[in-house]
Backbone as XML, in Angstrom:
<?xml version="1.0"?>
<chain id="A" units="angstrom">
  <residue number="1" name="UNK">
    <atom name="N" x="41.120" y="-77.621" z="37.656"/>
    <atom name="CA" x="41.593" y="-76.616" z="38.576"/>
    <atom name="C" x="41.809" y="-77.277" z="39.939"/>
  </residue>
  <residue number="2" name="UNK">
    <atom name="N" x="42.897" y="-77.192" z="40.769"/>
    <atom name="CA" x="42.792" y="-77.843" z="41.721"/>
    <atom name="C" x="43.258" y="-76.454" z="43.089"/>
  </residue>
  <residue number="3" name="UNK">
    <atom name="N" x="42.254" y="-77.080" z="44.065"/>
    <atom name="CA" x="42.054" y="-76.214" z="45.123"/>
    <atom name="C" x="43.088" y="-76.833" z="46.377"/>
  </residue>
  <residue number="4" name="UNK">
    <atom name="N" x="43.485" y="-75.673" z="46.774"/>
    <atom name="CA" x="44.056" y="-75.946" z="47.872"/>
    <atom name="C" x="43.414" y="-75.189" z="49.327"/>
  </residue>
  <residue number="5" name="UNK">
    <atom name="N" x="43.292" y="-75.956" z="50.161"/>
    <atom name="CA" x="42.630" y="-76.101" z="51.138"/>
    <atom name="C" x="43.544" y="-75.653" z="52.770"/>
  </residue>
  <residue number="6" name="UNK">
    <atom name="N" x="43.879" y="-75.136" z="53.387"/>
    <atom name="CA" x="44.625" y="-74.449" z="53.972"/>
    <atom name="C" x="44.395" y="-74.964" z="55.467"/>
  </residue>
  <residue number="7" name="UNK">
    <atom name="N" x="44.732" y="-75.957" z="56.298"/>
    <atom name="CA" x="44.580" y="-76.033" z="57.291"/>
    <atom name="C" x="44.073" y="-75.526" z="58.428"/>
  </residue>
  <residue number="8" name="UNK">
    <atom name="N" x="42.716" y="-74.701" z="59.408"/>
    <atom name="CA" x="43.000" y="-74.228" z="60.245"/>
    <atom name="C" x="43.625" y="-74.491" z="61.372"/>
  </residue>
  <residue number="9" name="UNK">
    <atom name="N" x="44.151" y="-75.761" z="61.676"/>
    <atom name="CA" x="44.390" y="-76.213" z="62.657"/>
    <atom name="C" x="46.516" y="-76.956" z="62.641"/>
  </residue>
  <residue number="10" name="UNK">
    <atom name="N" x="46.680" y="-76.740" z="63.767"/>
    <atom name="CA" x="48.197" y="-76.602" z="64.037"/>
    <atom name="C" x="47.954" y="-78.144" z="64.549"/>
  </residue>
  <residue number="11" name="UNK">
    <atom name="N" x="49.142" y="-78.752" z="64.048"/>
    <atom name="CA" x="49.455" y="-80.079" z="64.622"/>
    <atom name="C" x="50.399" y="-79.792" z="66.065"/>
  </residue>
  <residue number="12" name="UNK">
    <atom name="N" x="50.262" y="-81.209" z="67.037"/>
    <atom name="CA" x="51.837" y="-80.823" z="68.295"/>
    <atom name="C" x="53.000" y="-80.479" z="67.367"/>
  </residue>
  <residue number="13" name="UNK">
    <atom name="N" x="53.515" y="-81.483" z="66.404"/>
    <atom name="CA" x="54.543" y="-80.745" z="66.065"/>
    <atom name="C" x="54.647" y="-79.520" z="65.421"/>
  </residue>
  <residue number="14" name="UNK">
    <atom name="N" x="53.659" y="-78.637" z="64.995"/>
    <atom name="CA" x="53.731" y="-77.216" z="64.445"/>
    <atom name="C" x="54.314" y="-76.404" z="65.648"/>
  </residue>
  <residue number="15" name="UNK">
    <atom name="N" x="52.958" y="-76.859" z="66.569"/>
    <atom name="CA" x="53.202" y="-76.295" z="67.813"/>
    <atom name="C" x="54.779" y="-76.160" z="68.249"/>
  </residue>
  <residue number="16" name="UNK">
    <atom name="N" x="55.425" y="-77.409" z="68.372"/>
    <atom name="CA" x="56.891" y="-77.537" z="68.461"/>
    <atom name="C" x="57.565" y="-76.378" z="67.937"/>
  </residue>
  <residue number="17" name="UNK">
    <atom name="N" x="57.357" y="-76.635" z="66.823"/>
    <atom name="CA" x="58.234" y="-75.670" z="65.415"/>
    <atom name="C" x="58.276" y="-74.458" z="65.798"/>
  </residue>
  <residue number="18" name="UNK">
    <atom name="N" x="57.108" y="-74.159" z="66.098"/>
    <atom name="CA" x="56.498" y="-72.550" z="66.058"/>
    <atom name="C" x="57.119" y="-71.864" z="67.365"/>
  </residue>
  <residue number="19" name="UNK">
    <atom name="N" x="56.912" y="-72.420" z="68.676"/>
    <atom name="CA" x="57.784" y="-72.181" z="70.185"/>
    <atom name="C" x="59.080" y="-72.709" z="70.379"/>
  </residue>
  <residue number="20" name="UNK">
    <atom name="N" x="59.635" y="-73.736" z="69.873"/>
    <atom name="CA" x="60.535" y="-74.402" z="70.136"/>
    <atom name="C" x="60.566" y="-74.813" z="71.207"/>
  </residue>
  <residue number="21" name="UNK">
    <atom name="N" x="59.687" y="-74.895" z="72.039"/>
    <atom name="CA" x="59.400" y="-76.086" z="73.206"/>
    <atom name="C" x="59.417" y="-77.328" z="73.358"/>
  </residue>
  <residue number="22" name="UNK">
    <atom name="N" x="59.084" y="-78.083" z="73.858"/>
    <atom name="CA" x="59.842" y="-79.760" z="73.812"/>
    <atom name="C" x="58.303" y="-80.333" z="73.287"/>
  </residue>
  <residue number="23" name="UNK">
    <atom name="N" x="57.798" y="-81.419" z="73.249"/>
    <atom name="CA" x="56.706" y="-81.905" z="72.587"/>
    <atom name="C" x="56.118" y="-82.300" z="73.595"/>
  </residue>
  <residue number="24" name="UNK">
    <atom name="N" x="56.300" y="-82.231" z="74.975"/>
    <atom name="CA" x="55.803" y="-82.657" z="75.818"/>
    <atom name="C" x="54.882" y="-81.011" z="76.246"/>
  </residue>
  <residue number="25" name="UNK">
    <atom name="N" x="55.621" y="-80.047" z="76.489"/>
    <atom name="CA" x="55.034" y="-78.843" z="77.225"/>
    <atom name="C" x="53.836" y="-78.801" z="75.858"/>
  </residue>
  <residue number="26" name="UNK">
    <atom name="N" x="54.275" y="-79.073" z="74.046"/>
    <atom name="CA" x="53.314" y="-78.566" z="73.109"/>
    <atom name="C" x="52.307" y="-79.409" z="73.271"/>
  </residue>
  <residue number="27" name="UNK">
    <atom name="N" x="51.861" y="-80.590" z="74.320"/>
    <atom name="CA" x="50.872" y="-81.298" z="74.425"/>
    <atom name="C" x="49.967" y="-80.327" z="75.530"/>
  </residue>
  <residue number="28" name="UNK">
    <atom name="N" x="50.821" y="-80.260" z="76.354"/>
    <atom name="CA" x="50.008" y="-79.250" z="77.573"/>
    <atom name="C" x="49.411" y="-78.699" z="77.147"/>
  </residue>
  <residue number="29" name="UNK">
    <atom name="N" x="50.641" y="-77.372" z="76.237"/>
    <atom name="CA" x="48.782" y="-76.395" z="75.750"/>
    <atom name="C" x="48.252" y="-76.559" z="74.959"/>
  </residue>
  <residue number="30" name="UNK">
    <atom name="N" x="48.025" y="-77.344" z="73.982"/>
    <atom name="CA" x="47.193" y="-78.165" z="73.166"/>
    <atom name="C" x="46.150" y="-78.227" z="74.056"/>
  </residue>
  <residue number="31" name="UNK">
    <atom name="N" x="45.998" y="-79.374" z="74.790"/>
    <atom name="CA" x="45.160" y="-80.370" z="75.579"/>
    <atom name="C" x="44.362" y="-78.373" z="76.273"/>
  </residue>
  <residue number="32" name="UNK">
    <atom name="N" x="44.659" y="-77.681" z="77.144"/>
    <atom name="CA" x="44.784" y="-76.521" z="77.593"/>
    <atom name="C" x="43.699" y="-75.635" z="76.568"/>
  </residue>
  <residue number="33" name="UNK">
    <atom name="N" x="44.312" y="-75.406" z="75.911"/>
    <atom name="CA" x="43.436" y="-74.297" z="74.600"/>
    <atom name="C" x="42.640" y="-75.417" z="74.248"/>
  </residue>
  <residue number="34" name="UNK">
    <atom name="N" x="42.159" y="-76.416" z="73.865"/>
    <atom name="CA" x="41.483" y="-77.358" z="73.436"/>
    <atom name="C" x="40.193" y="-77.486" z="74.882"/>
  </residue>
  <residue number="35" name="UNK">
    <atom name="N" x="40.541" y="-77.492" z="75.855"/>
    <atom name="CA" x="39.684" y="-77.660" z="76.910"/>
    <atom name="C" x="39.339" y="-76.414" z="77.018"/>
  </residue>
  <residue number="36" name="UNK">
    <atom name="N" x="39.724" y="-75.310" z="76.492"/>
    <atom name="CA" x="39.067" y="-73.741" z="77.018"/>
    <atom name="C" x="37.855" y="-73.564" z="75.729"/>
  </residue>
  <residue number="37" name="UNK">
    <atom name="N" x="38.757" y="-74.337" z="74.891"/>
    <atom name="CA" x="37.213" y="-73.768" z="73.618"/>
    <atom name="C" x="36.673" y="-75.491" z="73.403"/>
  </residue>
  <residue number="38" name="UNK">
    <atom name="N" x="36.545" y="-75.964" z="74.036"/>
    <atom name="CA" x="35.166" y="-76.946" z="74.423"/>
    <atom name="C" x="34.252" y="-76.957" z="75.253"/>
  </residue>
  <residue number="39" name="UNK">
    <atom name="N" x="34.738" y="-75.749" z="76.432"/>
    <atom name="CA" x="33.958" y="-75.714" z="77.483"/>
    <atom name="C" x="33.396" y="-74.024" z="76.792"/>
  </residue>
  <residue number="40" name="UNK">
    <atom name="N" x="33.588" y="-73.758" z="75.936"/>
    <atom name="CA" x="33.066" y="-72.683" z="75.037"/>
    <atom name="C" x="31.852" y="-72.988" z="74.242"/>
  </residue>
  <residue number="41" name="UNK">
    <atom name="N" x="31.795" y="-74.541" z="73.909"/>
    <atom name="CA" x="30.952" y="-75.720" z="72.837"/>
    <atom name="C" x="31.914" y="-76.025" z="71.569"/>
  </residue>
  <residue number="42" name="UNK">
    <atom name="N" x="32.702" y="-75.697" z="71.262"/>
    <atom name="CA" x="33.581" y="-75.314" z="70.012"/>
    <atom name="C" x="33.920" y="-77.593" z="70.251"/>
  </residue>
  <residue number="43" name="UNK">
    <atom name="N" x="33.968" y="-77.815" z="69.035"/>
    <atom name="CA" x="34.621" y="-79.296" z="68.636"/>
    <atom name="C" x="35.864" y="-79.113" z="68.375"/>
  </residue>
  <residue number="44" name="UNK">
    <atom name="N" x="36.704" y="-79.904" z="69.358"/>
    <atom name="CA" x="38.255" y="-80.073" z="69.113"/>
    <atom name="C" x="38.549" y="-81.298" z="68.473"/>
  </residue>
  <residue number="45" name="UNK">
    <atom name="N" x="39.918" y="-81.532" z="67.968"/>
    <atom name="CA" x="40.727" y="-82.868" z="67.414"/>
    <atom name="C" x="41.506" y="-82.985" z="68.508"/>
  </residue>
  <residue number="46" name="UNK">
    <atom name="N" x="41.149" y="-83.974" z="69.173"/>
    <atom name="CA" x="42.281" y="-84.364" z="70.237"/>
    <atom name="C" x="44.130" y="-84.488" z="69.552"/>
  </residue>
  <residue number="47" name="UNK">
    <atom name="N" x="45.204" y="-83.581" z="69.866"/>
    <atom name="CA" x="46.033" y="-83.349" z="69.082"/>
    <atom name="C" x="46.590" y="-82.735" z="68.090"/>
  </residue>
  <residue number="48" name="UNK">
    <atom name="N" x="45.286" y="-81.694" z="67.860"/>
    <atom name="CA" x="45.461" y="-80.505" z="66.801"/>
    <atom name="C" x="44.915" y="-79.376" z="67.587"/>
  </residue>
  <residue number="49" name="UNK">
    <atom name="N" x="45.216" y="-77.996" z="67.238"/>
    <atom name="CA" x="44.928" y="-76.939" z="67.591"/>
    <atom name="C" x="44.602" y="-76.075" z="66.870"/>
  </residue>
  <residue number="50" name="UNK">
    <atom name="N" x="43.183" y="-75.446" z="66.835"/>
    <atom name="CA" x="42.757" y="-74.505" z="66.250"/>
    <atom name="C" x="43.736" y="-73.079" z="66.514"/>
  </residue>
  <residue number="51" name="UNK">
    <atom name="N" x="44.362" y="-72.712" z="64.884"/>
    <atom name="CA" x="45.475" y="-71.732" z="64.713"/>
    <atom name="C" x="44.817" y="-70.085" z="65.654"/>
  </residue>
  <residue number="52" name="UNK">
    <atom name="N" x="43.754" y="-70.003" z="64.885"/>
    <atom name="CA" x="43.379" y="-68.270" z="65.666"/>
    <atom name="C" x="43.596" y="-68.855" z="67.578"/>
  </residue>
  <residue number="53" name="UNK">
    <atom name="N" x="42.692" y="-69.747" z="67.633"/>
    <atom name="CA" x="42.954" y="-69.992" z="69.100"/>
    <atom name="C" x="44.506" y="-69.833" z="69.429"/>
  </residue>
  <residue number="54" name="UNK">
    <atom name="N" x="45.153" y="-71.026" z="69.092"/>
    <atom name="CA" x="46.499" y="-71.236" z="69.447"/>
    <atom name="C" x="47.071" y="-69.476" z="69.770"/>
  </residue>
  <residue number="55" name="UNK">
    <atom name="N" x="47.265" y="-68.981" z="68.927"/>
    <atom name="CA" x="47.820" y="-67.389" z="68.366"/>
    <atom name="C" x="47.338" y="-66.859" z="69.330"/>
  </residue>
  <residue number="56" name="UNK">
    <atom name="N" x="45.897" y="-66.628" z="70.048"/>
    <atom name="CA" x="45.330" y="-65.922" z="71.026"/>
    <atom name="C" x="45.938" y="-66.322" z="72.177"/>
  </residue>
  <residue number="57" name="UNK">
    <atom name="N" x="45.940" y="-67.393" z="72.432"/>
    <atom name="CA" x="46.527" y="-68.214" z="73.726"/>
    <atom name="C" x="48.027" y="-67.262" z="73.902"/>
  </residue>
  <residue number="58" name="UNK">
    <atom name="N" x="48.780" y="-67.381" z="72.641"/>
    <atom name="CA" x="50.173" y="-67.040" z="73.023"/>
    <atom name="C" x="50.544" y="-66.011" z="72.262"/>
  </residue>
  <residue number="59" name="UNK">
    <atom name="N" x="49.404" y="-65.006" z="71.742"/>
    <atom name="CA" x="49.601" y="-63.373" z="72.111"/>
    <atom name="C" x="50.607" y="-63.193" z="70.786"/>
  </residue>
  <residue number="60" name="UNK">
    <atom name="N" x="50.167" y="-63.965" z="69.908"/>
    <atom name="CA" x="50.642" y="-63.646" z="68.752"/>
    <atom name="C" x="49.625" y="-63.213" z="67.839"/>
  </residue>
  <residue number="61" name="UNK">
    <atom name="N" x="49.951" y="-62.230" z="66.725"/>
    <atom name="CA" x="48.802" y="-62.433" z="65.102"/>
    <atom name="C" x="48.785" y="-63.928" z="64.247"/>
  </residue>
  <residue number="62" name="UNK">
    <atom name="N" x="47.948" y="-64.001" z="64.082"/>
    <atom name="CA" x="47.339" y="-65.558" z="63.303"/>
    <atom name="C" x="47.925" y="-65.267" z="62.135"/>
  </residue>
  <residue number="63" name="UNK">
    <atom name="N" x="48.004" y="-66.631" z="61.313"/>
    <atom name="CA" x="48.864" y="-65.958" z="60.054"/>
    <atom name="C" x="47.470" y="-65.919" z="59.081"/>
  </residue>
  <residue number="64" name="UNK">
    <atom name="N" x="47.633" y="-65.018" z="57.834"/>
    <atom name="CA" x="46.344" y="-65.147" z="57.063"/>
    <atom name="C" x="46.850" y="-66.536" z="56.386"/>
  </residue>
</chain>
């Protein structure tokens, strides 16, 4: 049986995909939401973004 495992976390380029912003602004709020939920205690990937976060940040629903 093989499991599939579902990412929580958005890469810059998702980020890209998802706003269509340039890869430079999708570093900003990366780095941005990443520094708001570390100073929360939460462990970030420098360069990935936790999806519920991300979604909260920019006032969207998270996808299930």
């Amino acid at each position: 049986m093989e499991s599939t495992l579902k990412s929580q976390n958005y890469t810059v380029q998702e980020v890209v995909d998802l706003l269509g912003c340039s890869k430079s602004h999708a570093y900003k709020l990366v780095r941005r939401i990443n520094k708001d939920l570390e100073e929360q205690g939460f462990l970030i990937i420098n360069g990935k973004v936790n999806k519920v976060a991300f979604h909260r940040a920019v006032g969207e629903r998270a996808e299930s």
